[in-house]
mmCIF file of the C-alpha atoms, coordinates in Angstrom:
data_MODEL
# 
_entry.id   MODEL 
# 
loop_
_atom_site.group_PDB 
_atom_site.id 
_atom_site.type_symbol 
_atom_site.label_atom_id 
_atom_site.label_alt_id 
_atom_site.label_comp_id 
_atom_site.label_asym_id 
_atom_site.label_entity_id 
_atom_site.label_seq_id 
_atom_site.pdbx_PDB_ins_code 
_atom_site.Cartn_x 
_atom_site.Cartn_y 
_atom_site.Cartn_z 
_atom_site.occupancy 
_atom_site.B_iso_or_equiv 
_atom_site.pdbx_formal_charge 
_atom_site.auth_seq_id 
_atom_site.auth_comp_id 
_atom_site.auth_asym_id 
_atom_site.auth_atom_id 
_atom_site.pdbx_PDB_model_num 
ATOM 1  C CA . UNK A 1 1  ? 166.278 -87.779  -38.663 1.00 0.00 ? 1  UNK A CA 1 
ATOM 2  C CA . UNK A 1 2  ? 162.904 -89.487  -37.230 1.00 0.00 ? 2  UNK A CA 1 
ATOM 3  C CA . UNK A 1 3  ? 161.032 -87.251  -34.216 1.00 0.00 ? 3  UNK A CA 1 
ATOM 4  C CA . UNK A 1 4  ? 159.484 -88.657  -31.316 1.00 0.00 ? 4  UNK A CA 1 
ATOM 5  C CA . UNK A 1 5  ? 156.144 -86.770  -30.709 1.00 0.00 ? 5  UNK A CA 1 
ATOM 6  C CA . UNK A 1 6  ? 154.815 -87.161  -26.864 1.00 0.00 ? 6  UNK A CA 1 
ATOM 7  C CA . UNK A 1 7  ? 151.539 -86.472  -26.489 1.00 0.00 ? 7  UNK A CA 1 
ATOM 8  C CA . UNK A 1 8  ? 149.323 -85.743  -23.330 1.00 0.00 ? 8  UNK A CA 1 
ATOM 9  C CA . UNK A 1 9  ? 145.721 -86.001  -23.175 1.00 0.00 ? 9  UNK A CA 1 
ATOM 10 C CA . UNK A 1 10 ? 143.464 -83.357  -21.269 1.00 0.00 ? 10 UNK A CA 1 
ATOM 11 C CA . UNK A 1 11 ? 141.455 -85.439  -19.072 1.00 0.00 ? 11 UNK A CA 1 
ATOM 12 C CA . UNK A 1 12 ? 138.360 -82.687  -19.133 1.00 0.00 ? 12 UNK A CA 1 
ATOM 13 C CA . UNK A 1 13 ? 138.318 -84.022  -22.936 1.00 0.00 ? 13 UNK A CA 1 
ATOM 14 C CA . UNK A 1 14 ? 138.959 -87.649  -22.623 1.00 0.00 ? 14 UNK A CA 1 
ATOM 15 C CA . UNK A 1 15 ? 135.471 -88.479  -24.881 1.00 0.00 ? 15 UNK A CA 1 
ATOM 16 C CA . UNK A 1 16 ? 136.886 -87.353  -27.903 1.00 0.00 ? 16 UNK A CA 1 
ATOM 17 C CA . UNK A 1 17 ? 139.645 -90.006  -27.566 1.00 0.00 ? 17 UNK A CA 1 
ATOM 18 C CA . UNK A 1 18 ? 136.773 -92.614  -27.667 1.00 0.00 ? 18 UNK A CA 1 
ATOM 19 C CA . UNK A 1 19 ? 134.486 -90.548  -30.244 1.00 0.00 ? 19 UNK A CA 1 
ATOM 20 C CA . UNK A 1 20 ? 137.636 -90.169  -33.027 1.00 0.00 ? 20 UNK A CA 1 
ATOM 21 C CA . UNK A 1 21 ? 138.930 -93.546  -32.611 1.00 0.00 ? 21 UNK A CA 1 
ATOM 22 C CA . UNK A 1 22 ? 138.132 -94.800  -35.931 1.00 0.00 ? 22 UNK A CA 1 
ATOM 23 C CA . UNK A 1 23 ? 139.303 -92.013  -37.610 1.00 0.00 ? 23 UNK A CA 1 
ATOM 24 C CA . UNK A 1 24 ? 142.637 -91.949  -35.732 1.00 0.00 ? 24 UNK A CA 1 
ATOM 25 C CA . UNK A 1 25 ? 142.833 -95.217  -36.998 1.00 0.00 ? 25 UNK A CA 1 
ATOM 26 C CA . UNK A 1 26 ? 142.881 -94.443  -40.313 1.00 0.00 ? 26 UNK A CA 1 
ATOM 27 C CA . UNK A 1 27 ? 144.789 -91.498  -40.015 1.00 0.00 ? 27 UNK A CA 1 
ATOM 28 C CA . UNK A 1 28 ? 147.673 -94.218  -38.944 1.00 0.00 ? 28 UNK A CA 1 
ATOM 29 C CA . UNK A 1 29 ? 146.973 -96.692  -41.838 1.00 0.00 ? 29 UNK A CA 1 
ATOM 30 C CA . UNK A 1 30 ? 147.045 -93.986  -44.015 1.00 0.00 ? 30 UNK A CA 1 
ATOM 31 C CA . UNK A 1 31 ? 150.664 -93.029  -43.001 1.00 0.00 ? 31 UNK A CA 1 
ATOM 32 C CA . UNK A 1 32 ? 152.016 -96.488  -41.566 1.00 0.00 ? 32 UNK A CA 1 
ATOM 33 C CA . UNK A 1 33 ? 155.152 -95.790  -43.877 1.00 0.00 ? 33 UNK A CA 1 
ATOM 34 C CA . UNK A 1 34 ? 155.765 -92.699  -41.747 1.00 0.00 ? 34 UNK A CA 1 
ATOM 35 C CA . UNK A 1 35 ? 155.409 -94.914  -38.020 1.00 0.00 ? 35 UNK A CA 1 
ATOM 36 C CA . UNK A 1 36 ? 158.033 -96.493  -37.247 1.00 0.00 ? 36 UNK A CA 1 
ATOM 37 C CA . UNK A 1 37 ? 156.368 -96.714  -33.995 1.00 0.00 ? 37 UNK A CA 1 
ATOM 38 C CA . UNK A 1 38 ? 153.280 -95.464  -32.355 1.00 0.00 ? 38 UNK A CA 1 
ATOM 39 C CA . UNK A 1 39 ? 151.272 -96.345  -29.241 1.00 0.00 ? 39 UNK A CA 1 
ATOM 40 C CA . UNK A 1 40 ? 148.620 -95.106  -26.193 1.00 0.00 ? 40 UNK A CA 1 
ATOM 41 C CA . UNK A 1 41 ? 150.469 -93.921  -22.956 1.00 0.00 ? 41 UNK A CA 1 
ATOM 42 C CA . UNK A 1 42 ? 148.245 -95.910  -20.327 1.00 0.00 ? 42 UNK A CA 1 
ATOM 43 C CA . UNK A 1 43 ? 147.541 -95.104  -16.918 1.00 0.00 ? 43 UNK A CA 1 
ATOM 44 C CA . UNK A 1 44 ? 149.582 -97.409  -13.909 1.00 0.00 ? 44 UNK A CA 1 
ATOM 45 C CA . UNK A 1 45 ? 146.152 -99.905  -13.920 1.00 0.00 ? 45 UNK A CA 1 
ATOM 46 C CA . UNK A 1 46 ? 146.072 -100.059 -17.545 1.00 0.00 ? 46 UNK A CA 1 
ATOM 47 C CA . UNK A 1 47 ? 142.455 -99.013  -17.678 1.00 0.00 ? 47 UNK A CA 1 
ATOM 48 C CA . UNK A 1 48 ? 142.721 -95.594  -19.988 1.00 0.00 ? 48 UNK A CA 1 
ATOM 49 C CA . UNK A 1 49 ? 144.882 -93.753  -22.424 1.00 0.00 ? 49 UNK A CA 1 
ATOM 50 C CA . UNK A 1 50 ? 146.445 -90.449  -21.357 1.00 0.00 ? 50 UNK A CA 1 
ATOM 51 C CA . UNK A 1 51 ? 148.377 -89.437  -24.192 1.00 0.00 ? 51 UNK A CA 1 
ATOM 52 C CA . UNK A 1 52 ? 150.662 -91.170  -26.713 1.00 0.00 ? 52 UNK A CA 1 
ATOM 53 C CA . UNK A 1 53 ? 153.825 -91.382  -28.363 1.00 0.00 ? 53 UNK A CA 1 
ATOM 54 C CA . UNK A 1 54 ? 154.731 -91.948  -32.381 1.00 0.00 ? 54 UNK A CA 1 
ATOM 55 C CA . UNK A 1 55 ? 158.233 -92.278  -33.403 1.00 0.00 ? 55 UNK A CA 1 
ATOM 56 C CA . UNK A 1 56 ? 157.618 -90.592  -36.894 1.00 0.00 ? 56 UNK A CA 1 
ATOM 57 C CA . UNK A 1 57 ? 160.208 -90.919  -40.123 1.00 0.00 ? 57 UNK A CA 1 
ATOM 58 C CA . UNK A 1 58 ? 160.558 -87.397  -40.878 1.00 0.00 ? 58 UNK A CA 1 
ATOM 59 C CA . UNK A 1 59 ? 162.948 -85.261  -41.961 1.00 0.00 ? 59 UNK A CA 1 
ATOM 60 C CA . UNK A 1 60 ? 161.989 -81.331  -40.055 1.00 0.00 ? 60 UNK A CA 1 
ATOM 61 C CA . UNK A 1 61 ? 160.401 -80.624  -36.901 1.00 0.00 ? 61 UNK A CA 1 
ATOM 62 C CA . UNK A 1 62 ? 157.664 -78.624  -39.067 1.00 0.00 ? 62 UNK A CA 1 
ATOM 63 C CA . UNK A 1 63 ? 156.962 -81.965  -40.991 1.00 0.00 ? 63 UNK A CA 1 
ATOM 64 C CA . UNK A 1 64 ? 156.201 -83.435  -37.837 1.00 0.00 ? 64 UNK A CA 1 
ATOM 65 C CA . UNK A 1 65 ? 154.014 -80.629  -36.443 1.00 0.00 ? 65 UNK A CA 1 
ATOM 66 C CA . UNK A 1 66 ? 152.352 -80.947  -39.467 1.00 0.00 ? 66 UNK A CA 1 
ATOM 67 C CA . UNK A 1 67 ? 151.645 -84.782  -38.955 1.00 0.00 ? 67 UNK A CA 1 
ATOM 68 C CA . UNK A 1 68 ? 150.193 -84.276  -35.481 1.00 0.00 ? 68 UNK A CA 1 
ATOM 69 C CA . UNK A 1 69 ? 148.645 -81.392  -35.974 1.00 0.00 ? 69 UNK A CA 1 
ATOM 70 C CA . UNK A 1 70 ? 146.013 -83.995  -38.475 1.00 0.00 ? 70 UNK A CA 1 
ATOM 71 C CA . UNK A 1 71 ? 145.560 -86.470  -36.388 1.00 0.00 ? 71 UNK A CA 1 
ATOM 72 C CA . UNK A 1 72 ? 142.384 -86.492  -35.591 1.00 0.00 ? 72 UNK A CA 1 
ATOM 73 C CA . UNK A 1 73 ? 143.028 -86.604  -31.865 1.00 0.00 ? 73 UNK A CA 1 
ATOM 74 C CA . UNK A 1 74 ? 144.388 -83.243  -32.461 1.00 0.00 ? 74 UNK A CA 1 
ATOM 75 C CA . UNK A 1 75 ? 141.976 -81.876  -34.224 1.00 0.00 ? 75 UNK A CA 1 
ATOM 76 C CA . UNK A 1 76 ? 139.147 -82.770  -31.817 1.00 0.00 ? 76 UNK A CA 1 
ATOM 77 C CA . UNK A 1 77 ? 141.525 -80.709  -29.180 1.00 0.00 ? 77 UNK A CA 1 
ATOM 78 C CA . UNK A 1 78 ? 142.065 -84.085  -26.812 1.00 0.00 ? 78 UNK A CA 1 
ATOM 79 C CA . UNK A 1 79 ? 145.572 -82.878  -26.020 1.00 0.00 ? 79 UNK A CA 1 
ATOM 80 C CA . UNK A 1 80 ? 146.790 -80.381  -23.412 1.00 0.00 ? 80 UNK A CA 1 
ATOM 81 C CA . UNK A 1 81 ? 150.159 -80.747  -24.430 1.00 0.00 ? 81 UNK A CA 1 
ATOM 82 C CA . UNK A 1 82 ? 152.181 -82.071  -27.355 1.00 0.00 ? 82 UNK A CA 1 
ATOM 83 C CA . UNK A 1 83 ? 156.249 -82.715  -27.105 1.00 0.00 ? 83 UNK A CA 1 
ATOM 84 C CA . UNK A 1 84 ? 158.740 -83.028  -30.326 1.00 0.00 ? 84 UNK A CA 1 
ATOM 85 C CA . UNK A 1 85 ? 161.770 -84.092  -29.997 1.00 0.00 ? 85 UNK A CA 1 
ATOM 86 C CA . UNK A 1 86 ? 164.463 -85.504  -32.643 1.00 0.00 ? 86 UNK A CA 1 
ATOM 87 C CA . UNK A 1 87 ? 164.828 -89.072  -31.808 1.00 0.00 ? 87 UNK A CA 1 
ATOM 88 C CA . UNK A 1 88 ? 168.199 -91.094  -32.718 1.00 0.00 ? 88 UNK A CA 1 
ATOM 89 C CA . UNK A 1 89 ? 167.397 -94.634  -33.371 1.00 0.00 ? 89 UNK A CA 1 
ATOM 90 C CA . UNK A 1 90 ? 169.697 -96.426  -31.112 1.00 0.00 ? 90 UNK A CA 1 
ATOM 91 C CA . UNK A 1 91 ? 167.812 -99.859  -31.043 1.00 0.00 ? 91 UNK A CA 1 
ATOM 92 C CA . UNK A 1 92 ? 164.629 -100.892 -32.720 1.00 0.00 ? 92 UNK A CA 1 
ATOM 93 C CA . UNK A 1 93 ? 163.195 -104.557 -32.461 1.00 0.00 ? 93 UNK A CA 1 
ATOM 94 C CA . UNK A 1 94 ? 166.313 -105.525 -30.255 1.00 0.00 ? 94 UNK A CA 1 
ATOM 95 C CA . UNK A 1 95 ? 168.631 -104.502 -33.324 1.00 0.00 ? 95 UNK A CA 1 
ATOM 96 C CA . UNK A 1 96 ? 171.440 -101.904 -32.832 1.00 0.00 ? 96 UNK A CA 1 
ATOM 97 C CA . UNK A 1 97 ? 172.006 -99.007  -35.355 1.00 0.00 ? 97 UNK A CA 1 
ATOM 98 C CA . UNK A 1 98 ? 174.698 -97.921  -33.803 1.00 0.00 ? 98 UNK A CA 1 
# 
């Protein structure tokens, strides 16, 4: 069953967002067959991240701790809080898998 990991970024340690970029990038290339979708959380006037979300393909919560725990974001400590939660596909792409 896929998990929906919520992150939420510290705003005392909002550089590291910008300095591990890059490498959060490739982190996600490197497991694109894991996403099946990830994205920034962005403030009301769009003009910074303050956390994120990934809807991950895994099968145990401590698979998906794993998973966030390398990100990179994670390991330069940008988070204050992380959320996992099992996530039932209901719709994806305006398709039902119901």
């Amino acid at each position: 069953m896929p998990y929906m990991i919520e992150t939420y970024d510290a705003p005392e340690r909002a550089h590291v967002r910008q300095e591990r970029y890059a490498e959060h990038l490739e982190f996600l290339a490197e497991h694109a067959q894991l996403l099946l979708a990830c994205g920034a959380k962005l403030a009301d006037d769009g003009t910074h991240a303050e956390g994120g979300i990934y809807l991950v393909d895994l099968e145990t919560r401590e698979e998906a701790e794993a998973f966030i725990a390398r990100d990179p974001f994670s390991r330069g400590n940008l988070f204050r809080d992380v959320v996992i939660r099992r996530w039932r596909k209901a719709y994806l792409n305006g398709e039902c898998f119901l």
